[in-house]
VMD Tcl script that builds the backbone (N, CA, C; Angstrom):
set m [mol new atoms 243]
animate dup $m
set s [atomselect $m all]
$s set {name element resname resid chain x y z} {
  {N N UNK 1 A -2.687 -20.293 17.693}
  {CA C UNK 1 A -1.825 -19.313 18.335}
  {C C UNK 1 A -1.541 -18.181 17.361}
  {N N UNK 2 A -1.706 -17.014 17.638}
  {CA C UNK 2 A -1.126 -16.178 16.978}
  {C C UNK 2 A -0.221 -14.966 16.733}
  {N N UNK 3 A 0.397 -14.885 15.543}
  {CA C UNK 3 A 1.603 -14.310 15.782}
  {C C UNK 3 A 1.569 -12.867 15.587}
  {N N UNK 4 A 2.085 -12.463 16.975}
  {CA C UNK 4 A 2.676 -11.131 16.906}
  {C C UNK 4 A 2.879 -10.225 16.480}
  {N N UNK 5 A 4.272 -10.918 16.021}
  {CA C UNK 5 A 5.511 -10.139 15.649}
  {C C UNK 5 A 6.339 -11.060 14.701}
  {N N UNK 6 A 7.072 -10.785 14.023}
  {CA C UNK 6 A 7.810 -11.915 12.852}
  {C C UNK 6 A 9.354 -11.013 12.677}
  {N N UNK 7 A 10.369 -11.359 13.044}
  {CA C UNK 7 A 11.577 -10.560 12.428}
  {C C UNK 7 A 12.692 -11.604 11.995}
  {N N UNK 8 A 12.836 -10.981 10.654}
  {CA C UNK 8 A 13.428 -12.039 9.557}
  {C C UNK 8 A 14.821 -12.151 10.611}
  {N N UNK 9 A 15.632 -12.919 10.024}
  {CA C UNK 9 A 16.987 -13.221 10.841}
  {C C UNK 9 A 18.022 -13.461 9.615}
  {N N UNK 10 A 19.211 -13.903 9.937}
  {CA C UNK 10 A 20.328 -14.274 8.940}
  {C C UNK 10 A 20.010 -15.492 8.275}
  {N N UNK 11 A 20.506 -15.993 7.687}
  {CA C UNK 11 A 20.555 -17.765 7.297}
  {C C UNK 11 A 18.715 -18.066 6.705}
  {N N UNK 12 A 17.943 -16.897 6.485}
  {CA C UNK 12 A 16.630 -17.489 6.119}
  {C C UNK 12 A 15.713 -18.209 7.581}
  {N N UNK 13 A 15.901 -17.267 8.132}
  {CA C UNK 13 A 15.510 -17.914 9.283}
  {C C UNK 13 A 14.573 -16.697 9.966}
  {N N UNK 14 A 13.177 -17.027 10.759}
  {CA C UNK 14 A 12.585 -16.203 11.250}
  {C C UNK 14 A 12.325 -16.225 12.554}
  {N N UNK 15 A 11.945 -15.193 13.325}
  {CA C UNK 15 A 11.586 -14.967 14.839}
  {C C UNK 15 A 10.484 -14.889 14.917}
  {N N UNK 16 A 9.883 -15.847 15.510}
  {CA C UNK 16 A 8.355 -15.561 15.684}
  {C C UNK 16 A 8.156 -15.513 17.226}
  {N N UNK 17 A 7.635 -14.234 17.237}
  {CA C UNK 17 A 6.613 -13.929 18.599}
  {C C UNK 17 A 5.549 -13.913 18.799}
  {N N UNK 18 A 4.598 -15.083 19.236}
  {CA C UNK 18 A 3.224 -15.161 19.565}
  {C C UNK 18 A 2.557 -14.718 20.364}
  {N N UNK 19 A 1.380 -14.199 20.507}
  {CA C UNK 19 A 0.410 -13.707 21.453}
  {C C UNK 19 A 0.387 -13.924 23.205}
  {N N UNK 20 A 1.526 -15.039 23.314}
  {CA C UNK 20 A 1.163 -15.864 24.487}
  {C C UNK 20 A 2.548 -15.175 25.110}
  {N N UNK 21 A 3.272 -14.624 24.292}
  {CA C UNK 21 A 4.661 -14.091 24.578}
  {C C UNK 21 A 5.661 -14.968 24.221}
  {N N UNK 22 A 5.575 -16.627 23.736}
  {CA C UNK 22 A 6.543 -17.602 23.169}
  {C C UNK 22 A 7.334 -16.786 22.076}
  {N N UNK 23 A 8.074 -17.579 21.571}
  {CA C UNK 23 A 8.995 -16.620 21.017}
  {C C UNK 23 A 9.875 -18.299 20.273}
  {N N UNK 24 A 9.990 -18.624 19.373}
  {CA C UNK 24 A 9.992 -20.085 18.682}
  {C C UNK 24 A 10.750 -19.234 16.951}
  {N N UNK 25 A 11.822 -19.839 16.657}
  {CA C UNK 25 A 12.563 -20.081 15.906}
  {C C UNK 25 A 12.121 -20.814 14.440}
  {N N UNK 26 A 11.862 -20.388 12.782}
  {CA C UNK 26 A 11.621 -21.596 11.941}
  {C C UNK 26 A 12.185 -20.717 10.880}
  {N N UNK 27 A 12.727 -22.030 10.313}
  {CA C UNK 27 A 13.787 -22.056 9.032}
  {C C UNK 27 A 13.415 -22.178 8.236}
  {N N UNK 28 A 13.197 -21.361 7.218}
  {CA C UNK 28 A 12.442 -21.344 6.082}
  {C C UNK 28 A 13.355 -21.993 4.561}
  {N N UNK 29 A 14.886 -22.290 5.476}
  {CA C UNK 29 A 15.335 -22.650 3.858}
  {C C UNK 29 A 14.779 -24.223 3.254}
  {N N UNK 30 A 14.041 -24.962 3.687}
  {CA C UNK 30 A 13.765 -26.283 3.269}
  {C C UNK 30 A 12.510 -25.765 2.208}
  {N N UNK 31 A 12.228 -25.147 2.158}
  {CA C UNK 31 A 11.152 -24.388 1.077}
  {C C UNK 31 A 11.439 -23.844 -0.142}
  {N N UNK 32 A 12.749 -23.229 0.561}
  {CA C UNK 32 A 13.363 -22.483 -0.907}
  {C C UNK 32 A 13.574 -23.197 -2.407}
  {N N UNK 33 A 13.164 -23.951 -2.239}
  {CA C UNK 33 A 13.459 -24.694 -3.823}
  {C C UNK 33 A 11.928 -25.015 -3.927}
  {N N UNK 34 A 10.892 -24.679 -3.208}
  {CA C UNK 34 A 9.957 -25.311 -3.931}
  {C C UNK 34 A 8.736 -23.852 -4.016}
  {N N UNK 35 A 7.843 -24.396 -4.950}
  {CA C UNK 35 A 6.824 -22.799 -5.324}
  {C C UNK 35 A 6.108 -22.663 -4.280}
  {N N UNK 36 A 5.574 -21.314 -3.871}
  {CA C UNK 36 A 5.617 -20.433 -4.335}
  {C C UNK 36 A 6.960 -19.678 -3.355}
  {N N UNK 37 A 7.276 -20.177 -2.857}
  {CA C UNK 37 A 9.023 -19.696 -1.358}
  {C C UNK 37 A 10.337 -19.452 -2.037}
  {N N UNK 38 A 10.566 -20.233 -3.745}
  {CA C UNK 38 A 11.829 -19.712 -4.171}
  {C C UNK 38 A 12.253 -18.263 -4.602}
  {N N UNK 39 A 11.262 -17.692 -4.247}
  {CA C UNK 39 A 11.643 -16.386 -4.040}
  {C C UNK 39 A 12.089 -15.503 -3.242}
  {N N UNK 40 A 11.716 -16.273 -2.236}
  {CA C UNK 40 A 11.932 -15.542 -1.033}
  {C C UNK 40 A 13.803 -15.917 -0.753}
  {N N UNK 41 A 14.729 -16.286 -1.538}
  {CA C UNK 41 A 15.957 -16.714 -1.512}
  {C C UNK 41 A 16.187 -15.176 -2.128}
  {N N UNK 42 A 15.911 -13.892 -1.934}
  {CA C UNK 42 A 16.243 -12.894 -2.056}
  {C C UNK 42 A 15.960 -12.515 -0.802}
  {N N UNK 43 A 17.193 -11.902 -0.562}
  {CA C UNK 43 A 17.212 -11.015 1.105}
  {C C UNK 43 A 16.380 -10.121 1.038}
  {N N UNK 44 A 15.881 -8.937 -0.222}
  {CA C UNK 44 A 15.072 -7.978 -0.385}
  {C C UNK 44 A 13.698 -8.376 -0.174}
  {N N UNK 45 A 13.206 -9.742 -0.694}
  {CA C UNK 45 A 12.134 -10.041 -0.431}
  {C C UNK 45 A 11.609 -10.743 1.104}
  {N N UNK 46 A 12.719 -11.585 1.673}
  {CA C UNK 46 A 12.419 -12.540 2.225}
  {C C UNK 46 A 12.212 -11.365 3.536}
  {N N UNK 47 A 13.250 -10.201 3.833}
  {CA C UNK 47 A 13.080 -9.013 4.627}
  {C C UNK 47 A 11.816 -8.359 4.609}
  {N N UNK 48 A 10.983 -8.127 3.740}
  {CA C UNK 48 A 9.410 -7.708 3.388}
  {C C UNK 48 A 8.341 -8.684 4.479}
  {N N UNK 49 A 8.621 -9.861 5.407}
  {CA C UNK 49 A 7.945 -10.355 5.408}
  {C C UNK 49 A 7.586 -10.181 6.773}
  {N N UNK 50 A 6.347 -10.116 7.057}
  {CA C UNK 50 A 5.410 -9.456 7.983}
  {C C UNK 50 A 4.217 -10.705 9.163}
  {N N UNK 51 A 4.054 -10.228 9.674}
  {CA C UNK 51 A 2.497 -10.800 10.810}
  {C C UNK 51 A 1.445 -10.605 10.265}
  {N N UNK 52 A 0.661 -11.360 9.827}
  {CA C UNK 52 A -0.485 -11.378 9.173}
  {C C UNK 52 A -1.829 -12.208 9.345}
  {N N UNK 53 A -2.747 -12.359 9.934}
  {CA C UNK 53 A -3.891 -13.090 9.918}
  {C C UNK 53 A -3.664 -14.142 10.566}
  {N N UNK 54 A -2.744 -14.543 12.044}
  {CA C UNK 54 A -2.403 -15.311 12.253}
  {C C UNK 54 A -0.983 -16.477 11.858}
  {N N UNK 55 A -0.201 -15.698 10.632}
  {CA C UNK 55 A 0.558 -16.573 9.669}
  {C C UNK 55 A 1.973 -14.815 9.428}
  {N N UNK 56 A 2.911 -15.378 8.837}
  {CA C UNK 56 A 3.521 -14.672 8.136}
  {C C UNK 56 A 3.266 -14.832 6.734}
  {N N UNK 57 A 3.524 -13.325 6.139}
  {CA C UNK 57 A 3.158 -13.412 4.889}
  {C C UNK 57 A 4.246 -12.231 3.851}
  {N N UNK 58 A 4.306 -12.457 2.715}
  {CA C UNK 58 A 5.702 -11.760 2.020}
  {C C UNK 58 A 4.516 -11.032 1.284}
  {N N UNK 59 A 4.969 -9.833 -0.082}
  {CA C UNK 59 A 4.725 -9.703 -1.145}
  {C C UNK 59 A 4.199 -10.722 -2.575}
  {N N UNK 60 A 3.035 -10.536 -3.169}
  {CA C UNK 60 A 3.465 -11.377 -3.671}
  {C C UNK 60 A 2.236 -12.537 -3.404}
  {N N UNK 61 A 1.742 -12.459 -2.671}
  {CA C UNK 61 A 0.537 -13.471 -2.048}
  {C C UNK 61 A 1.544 -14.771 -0.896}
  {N N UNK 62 A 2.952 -14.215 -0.861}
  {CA C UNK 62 A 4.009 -15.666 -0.524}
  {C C UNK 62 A 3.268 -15.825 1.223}
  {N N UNK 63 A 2.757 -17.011 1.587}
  {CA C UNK 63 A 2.820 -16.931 3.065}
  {C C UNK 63 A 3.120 -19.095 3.495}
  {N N UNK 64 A 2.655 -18.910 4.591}
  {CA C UNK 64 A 3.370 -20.347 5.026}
  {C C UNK 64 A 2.088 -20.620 6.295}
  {N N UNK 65 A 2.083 -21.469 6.299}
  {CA C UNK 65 A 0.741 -22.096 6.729}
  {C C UNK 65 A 0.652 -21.933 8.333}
  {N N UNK 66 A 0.378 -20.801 9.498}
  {CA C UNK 66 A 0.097 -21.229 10.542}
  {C C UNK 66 A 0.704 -22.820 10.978}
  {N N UNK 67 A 0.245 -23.414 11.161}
  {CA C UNK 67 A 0.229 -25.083 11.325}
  {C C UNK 67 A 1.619 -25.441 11.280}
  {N N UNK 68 A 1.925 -25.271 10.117}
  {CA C UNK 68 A 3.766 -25.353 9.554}
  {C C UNK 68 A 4.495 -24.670 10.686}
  {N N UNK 69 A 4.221 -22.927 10.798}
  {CA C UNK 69 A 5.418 -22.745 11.376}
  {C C UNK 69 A 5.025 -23.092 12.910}
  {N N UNK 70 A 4.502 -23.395 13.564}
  {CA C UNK 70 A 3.868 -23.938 15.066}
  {C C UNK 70 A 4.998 -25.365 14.992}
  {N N UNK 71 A 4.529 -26.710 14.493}
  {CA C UNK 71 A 4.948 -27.640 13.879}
  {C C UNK 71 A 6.686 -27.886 13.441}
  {N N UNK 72 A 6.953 -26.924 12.949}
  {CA C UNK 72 A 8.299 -26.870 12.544}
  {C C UNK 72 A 9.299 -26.140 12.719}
  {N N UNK 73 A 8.896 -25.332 13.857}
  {CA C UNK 73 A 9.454 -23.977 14.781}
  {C C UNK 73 A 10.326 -24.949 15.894}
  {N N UNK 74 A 11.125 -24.281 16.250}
  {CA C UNK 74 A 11.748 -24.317 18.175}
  {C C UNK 74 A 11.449 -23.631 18.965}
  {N N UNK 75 A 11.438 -24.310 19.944}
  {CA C UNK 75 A 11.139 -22.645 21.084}
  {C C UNK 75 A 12.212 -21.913 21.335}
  {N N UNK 76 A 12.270 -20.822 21.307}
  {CA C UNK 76 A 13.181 -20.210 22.072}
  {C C UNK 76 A 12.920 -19.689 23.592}
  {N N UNK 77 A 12.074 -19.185 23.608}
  {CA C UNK 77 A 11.066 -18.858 25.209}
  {C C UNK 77 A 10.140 -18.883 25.413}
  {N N UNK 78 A 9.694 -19.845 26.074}
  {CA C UNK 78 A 8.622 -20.091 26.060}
  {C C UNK 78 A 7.138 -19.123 26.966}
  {N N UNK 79 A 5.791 -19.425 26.924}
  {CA C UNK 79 A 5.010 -18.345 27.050}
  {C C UNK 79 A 5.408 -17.690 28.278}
  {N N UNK 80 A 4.933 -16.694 29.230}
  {CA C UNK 80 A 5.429 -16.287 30.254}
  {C C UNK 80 A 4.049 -16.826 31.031}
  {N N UNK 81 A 4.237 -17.306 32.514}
  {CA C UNK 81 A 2.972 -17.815 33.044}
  {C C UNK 81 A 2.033 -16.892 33.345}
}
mol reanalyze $m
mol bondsrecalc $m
mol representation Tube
mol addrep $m
């Protein structure tokens, strides 16, 4: 599936909008303590982060695996029929 659109949120948390029109919720703070994501515990950076090749991706080479955020997302709305 691929994504959209990506808009960072409060609390480390992102909006993902996929191709299909879903629209699914994932929390990126369970990462923050581990490499290469403890960076992204800066609002300046973690805000940089974009739709990319199927995946979100920061500055920096920082991105998160397709698979992961599918996997570890919520829906919020789901595709439109």
């Amino acid at each position: 599936m691929k994504i959209a659109r990506v808009r960072p949120l409060e609390d480390h948390k992102l909006e993902l909008t996929y191709a299909d029109g879903s629209v699914r919720l994932f929390d990126v703070k369970p990462l923050l303590d581990l490499k290469p994501w403890k960076g992204l515990r800066s609002k300046t950076l973690f805000d940089q982060v974009r739709a990319d090749f199927n995946t979100v991706t920061w500055p920096g080479e920082i991105d998160i695996a397709p698979e992961t955020l599918l996997l570890d997302s919520v829906v919020v709305s789901a595709a439109a029929a």
